[in-house]
C-alpha positions as CSV (number, residue, x, y, z in Angstrom):
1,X,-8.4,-8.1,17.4
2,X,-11.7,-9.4,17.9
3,X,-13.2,-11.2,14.7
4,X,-17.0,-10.7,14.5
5,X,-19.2,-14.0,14.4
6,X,-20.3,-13.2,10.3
7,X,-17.5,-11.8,8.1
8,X,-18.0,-10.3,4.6
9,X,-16.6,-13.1,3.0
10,X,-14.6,-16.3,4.2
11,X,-11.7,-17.7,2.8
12,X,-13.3,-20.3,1.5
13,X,-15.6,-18.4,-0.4
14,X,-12.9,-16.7,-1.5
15,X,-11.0,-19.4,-3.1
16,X,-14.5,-20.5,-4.6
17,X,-15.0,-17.4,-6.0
18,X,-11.4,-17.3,-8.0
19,X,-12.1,-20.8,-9.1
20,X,-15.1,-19.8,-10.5
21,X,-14.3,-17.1,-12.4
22,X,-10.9,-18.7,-13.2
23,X,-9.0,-16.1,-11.5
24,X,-5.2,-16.9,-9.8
25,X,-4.5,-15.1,-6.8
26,X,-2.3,-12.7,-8.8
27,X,-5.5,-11.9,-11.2
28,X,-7.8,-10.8,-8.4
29,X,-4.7,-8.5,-6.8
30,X,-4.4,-6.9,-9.7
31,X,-7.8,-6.2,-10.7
32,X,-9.0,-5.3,-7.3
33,X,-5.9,-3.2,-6.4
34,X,-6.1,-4.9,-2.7
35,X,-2.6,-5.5,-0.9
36,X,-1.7,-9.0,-2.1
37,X,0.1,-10.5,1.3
38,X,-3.4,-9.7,3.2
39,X,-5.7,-12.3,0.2
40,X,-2.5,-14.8,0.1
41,X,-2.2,-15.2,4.1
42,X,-6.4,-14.9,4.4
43,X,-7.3,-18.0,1.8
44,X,-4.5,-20.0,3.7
45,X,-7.3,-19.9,6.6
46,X,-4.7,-19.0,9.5
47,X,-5.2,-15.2,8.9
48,X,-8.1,-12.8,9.5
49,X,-7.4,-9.1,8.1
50,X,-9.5,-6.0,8.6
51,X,-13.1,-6.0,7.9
52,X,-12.8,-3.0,5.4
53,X,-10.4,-5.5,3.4
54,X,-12.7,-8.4,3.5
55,X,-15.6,-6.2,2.5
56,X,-13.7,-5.3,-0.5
57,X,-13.1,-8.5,-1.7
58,X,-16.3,-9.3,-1.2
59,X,-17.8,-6.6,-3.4
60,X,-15.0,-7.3,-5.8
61,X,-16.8,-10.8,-6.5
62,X,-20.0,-9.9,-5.8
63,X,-19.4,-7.4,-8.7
64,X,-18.3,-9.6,-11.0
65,X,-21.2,-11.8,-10.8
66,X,-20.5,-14.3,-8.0
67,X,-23.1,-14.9,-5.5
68,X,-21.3,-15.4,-2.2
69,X,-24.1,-16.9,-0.3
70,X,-24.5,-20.1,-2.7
71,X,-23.9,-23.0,-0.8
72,X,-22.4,-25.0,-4.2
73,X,-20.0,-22.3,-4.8
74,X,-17.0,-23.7,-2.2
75,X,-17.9,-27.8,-3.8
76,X,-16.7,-27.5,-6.9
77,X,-13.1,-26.3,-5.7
78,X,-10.2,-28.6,-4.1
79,X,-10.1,-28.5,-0.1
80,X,-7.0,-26.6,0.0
81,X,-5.6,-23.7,-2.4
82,X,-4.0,-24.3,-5.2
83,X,-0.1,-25.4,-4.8
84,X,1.0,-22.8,-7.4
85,X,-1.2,-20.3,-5.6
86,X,1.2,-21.0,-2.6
87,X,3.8,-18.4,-3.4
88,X,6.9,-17.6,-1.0
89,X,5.3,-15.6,2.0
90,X,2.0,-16.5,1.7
91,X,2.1,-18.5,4.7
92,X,3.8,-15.6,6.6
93,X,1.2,-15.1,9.2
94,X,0.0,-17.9,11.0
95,X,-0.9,-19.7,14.5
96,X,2.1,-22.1,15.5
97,X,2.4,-23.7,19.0
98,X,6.3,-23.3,18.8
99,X,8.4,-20.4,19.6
100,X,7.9,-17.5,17.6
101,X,9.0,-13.9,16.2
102,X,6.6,-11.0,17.5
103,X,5.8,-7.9,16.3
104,X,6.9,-4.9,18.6
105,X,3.8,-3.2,19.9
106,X,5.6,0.4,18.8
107,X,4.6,-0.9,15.1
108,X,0.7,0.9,14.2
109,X,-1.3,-1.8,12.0
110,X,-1.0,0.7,8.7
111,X,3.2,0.7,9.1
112,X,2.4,-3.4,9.3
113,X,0.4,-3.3,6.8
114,X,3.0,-1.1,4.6
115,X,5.6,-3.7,5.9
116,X,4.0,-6.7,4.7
117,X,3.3,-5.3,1.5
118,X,6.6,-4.1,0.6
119,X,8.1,-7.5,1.4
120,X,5.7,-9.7,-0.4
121,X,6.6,-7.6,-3.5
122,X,10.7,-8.2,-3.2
123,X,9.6,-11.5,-2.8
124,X,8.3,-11.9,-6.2
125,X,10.9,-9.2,-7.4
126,X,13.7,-11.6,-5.8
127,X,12.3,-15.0,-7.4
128,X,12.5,-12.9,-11.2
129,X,15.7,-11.7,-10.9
130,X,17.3,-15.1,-9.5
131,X,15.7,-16.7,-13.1
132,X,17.2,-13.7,-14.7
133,X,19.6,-14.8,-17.5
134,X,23.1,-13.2,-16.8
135,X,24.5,-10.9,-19.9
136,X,28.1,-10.5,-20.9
137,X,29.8,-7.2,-21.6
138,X,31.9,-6.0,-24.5
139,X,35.7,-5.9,-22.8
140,X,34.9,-8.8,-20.5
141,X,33.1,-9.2,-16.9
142,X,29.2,-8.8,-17.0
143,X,27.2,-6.1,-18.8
144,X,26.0,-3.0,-16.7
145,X,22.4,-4.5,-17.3
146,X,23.0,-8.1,-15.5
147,X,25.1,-5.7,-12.5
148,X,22.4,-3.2,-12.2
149,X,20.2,-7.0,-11.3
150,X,21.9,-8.0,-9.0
151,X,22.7,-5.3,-7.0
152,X,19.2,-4.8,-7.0
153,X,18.8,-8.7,-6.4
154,X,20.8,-7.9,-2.8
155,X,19.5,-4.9,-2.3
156,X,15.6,-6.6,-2.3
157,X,17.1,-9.3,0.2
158,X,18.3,-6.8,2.4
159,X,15.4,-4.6,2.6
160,X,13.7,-7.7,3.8
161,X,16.0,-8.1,6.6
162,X,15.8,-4.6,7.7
163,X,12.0,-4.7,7.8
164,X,11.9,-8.0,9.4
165,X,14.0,-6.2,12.1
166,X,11.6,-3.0,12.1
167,X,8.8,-5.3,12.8
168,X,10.6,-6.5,16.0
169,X,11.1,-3.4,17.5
170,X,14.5,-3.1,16.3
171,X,15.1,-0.2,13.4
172,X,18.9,-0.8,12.3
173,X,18.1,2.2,9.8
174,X,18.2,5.6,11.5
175,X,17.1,8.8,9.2
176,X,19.8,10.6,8.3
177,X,19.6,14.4,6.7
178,X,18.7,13.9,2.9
179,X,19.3,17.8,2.1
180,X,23.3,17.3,2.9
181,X,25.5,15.7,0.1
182,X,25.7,12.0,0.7
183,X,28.8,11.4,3.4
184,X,28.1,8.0,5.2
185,X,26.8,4.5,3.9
186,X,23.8,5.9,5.5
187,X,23.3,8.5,2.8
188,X,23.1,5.9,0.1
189,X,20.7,3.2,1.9
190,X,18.1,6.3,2.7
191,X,18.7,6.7,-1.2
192,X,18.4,3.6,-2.2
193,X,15.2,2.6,-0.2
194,X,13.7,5.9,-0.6
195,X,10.3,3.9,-1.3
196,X,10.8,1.6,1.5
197,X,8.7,2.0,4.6
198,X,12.3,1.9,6.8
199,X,13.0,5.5,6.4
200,X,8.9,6.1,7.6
201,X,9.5,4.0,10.5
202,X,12.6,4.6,12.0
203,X,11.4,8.4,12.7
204,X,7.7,7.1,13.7
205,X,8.8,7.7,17.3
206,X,9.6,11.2,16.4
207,X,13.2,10.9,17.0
208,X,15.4,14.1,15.7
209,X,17.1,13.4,12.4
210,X,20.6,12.5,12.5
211,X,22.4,15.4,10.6
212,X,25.5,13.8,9.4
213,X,29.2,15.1,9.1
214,X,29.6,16.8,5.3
215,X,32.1,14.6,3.6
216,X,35.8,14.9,3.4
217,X,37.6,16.6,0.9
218,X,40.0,14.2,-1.2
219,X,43.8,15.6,-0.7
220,X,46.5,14.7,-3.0
């Protein structure tokens, strides 16, 4: 991508701008309804996202009062962000001189984007439920609450894994029929991450749907 010589907004003037209006980086997501992992990787400096982004943001300050153009704004801030600002993945994308992971050129820059997203959010799903305190049930064992948690605790981890492998060009996940009753392990993952961007991508290559085998009846 090329990046044009003047952007909307740097991410300097971004972290300026949240200092000024005493804003974390969680408090200007959710106000400005922009996809979190795009601001966190962008005021880490090694990240450039789409100008329409950036030219949200920068309306989103400019809006509430901050002048992006003065030259004082970025010197009343620490050099770099905020070490609570520094959440796991926010240093996702970056330039390294080392080996690296790539992202498979079969992946469009919306399904990244989607992908990114989605991850960043189990992130911070995964971090609550580990501080999650564990509940006891009636008869023994552990209530159906603290259960429910961690299978959904797993089941966030996972989904990370499975994305991580999209991104690489390698779906694990293929689409299975979701009309027939549920007869595979595959049945229950498209369930389960029935908001997850997997089931999207796997069939982004327009590969047929896998129609599987209608369960077994149980003999005696």
């Amino acid at each position: 991508m090329k990046i044009p010589a003047v952007q909307p907004i740097t991410a300097a003037q971004s972290r300026a701008a949240r200092y000024h209006l005493g804003l974390s980086q969680a408090e200007v997501i959710k106000k400005s309804e922009l996809p979190g992992h795009k601001l966190k990787n962008f005021e880490t400096g090694r990240f450039v996202p789409d100008m329409a982004f950036l030219k949200q943001l920068g309306d989103f300050y400019t809006a509430l009062g901050v002048d992006l153009a003065d030259e004082g704004l970025a010197a009343a801030i620490p050099d770099q962000t905020p070490a609570a600002d520094l959440k796991p993945g926010a240093t996702m994308i970056r330039t390294v001189q080392r080996p690296c992971f790539f992202v498979s050129d079969t992946v469009s820059t919306d399904l990244l984007d989607q992908c990114l997203e989605r991850m960043h959010l189990n992130d911070e799903r995964i971090a609550a439920l580990l501080t999650t305190t564990l509940k006891s049930g009636m008869l023994g064992g552990h209530h159906d609450a603290t259960v429910a948690e961690h299978q959904e605790l797993f089941g966030a981890m996972a989904e990370n894994y499975l994305i991580f492998r999209l991104l690489q060009g390698n779906p694990i996940v293929q689409p299975v029929d979701a009309s027939v009753r549920p007869a595979t392990h595959a049945h229950l993952l498209t369930q389960f991450y029935a908001k997850s961007p997997i089931p999207v991508a796997a069939g982004a290559d327009g590969s047929k749907v896998v129609d599987a085998a209608p369960a077994e009846e149980e003999t005696e």
